[in-house]
C-alpha positions in Angstrom: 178.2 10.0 66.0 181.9 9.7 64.9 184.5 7.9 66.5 187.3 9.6 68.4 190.4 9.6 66.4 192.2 7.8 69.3 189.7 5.4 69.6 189.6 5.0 65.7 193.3 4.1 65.9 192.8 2.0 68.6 190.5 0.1 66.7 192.3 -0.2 64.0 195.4 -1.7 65.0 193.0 -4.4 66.5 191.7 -5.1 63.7 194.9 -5.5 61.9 196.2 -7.8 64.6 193.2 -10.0 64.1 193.3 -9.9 60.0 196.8 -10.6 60.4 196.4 -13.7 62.9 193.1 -15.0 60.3 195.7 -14.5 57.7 198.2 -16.7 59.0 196.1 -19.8 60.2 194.0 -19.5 57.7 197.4 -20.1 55.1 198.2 -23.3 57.3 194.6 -24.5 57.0 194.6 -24.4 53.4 198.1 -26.1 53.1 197.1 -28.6 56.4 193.8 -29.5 54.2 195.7 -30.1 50.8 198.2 -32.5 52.6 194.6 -34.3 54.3 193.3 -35.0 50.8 197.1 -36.2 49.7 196.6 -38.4 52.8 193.0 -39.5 51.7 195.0 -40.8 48.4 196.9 -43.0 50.2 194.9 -44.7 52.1 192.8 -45.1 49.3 195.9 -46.7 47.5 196.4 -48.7 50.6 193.0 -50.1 51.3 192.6 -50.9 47.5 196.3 -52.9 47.6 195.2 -54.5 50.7 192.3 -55.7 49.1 193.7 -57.3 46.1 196.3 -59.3 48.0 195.9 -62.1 50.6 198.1 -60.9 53.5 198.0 -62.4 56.6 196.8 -60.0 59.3 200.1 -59.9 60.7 201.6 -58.5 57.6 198.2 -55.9 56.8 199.1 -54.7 60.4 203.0 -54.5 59.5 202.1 -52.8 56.5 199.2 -50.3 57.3 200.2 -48.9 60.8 203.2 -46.5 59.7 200.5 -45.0 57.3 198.0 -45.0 60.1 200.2 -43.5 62.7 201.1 -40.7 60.0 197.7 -39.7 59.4 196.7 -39.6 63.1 200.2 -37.2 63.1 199.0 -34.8 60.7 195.6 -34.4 63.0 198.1 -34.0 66.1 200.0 -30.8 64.1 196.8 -29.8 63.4 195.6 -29.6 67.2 199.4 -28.4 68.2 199.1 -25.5 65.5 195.5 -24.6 66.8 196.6 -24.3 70.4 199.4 -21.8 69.5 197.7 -19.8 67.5 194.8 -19.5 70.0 197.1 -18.0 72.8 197.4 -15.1 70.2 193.8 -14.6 69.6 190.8 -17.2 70.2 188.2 -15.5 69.1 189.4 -16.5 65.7 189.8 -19.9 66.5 186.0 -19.4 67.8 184.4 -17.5 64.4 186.9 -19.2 61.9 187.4 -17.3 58.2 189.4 -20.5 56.9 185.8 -22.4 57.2 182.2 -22.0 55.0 178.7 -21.1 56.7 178.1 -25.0 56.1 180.8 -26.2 57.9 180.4 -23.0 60.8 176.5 -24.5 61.4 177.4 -27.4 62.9 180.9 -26.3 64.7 180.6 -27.5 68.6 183.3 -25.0 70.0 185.6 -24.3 67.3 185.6 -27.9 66.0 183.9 -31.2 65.4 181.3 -32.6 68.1 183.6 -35.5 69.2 180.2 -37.8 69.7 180.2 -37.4 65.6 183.5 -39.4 65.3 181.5 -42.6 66.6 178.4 -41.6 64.5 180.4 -41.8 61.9 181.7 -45.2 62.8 178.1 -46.5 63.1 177.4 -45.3 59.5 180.2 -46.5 57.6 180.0 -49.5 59.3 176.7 -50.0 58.5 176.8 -49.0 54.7 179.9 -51.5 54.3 177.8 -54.4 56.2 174.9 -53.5 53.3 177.6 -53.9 50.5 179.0 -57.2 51.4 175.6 -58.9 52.7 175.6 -61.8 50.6 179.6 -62.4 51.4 178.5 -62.3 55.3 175.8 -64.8 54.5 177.9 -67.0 53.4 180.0 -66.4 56.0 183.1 -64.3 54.2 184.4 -61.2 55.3 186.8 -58.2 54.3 187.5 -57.5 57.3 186.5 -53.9 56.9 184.2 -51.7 59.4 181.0 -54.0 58.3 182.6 -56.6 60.3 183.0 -55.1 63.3 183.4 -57.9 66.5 180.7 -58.1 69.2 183.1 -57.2 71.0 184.2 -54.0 68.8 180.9 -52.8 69.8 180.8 -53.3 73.2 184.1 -51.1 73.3 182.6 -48.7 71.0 179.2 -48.0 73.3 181.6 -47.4 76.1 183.6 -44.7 74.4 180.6 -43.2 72.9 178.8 -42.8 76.5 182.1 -41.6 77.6 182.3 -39.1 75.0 178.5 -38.1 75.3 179.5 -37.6 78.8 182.8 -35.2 78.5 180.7 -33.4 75.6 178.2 -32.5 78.3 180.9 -31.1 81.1 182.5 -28.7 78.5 179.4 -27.4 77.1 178.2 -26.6 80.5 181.7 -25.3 81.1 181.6 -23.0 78.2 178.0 -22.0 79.2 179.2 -21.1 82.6 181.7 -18.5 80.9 180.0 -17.4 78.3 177.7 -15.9 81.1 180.6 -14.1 82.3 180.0 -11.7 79.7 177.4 -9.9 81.4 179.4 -10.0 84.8 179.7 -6.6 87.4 182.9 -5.9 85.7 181.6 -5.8 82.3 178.8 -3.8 82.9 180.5 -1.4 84.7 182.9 -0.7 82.2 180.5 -1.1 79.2 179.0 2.5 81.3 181.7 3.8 81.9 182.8 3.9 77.9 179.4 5.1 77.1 180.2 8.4 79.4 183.2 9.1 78.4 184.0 10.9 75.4 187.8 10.4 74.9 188.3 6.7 75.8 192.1 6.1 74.8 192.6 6.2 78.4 190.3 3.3 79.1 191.8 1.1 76.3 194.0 -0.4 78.7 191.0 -1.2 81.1 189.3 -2.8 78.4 191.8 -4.8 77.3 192.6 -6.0 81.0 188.8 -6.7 81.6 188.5 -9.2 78.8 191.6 -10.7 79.2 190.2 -13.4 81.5 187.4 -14.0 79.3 189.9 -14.9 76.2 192.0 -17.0 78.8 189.1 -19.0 80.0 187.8 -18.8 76.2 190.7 -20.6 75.7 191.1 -23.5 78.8 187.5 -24.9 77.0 188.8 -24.5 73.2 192.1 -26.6 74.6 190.0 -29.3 76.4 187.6 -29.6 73.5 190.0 -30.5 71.5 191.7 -32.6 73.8 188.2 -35.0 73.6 188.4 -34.3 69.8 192.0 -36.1 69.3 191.7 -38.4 72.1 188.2 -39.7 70.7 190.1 -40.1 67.0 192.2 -42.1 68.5 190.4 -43.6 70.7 188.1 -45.2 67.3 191.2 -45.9 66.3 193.0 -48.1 69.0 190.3 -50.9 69.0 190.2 -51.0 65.3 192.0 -53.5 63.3 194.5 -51.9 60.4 192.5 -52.0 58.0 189.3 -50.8 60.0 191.5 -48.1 60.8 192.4 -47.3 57.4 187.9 -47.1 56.5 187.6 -45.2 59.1 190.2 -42.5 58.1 189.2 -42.9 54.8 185.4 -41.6 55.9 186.4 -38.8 57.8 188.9 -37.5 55.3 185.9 -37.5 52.8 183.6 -36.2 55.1 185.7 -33.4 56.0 187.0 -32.5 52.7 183.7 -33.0 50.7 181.8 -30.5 53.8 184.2 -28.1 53.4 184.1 -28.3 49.3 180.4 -28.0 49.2 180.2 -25.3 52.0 182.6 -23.4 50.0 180.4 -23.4 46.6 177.4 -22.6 48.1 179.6 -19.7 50.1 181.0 -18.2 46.6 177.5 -18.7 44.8 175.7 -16.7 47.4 178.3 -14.1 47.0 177.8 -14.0 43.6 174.2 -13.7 43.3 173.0 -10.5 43.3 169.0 -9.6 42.9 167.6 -6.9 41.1 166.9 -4.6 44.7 171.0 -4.9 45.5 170.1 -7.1 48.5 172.2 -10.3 48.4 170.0 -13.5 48.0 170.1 -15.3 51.6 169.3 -19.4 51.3 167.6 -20.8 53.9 
């Protein structure tokens, strides 16, 4: 059964409004994530500098935090261009197009699982501890993440059940919503569109009806990302300057080598084609 033409149109002009709104964040992503890996280069340059001098920690400080603080910057833009665009349309903030099916499998609400930041802490901590064991033996440090203070730790372990915490009330949240889909006013009007032949006159009804669930969609989206920047800095305020700069220099890589990889495998699916025109699909 075909469409109605005013419901065609209707549809349409959605869609367009959607494409358009992919369009434009997906242009700032790709300009937001060539300035990340230009940021990645210079903390690179900065931790290898560090490393060949002997500052005092006074002058690593004096010389690392403006760096620091314009790195955490870029992830605050980031957050602040997120938030506007998803007052336009969240569901695209939700089932991203600027992202690979890599990236999308392990998305917690449109973004990183902030419990991952501290993960990510642990490990980089720990493979830096394994490179430098003899040094520690000996009872020498670089003072990067694989020398982490008991009392580092102790700080950490509090964030990260803090964290694991928050993680837990806006999952639940989102749960709580997403079961809003199947509310009396939904399944009213989902019958109602199924009788009725010429729906332009319900378009407006529609739209009303899922306007709360976009707002709502968008209240968790916000305080997701909330967690997400305050746990970055959150790592970052009871790290040294030069912890700080390891750290950012792990989830730069992480992020940008994901999204690399995810983007390959992406474009090599595509581009596979077997003999009975079905695309390949890799478990």
């Amino acid at each position: 059964m075909s469409l109605p033409p005013d419901s065609t149109a209707y549809m349409s002009s959605s869609l367009h409004h959607v494409q358009a709104e992919q369009e434009s964040f997906h242009k700032f992503f790709e300009a937001w994530i060539v300035e990340q890996n230009n940021n990645l280069n210079r903390l690179l340059s900065a931790s290898k500098t560090q490393a060949e001098t002997n500052a005092s920690k006074e002058e690593t400080e004096m010389v690392l935090r403006p760096l620091i603080n314009q790195v955490v910057q870029h992830y605050e833009e980031y957050y602040q261009a997120k938030s506007n665009w998803s007052k336009q349309d969240v569901l695209t903030m939700l089932s991203p197009t600027w992202t690979s099916s890599l990236e999308d499998a392990f998305l917690w609400i449109g973004g990183w699982r902030p419990s991952m930041a501290v993960h990510l802490l642990y490990s980089k901590s720990g493979l830096q501890m394994e490179a430098k064991l003899e040094e520690i033996i000996r009872g020498l440090g670089a003072g990067d993440l694989g020398d982490l203070t008991s009392n580092q730790l102790v700080s950490v372990n509090e964030l990260h059940k803090k964290i694991i915490t928050e993680e837990k009330r806006i999952s639940e949240k989102m749960a709580k919503h997403q079961e809003t889909v199947a509310d009396t006013s939904m399944v009213e009007l989902s019958h109602i569109m199924t009788e009725l032949q010429n729906a332009e006159a319900e378009n407006g009804r529609v739209e009303s009806t899922l306007a709360p669930k976009k707002e709502g969609l968008e209240k968790v989206v916000q305080i997701a990302d909330d967690l997400r920047l305050r746990t970055l800095k959150g790592v970052i305020d009871m790290l040294s300057a030069i912890q700080a700069v390891h750290f950012l220099i792990a989830a730069a890589e992480l992020h940008l080598r994901i999204h690399e990889w995810g983007k390959k495998r992406d474009a090599a699916n595509a581009n596979h084609t077997p003999s009975n025109g079905f695309q390949h699909q890799h478990n």
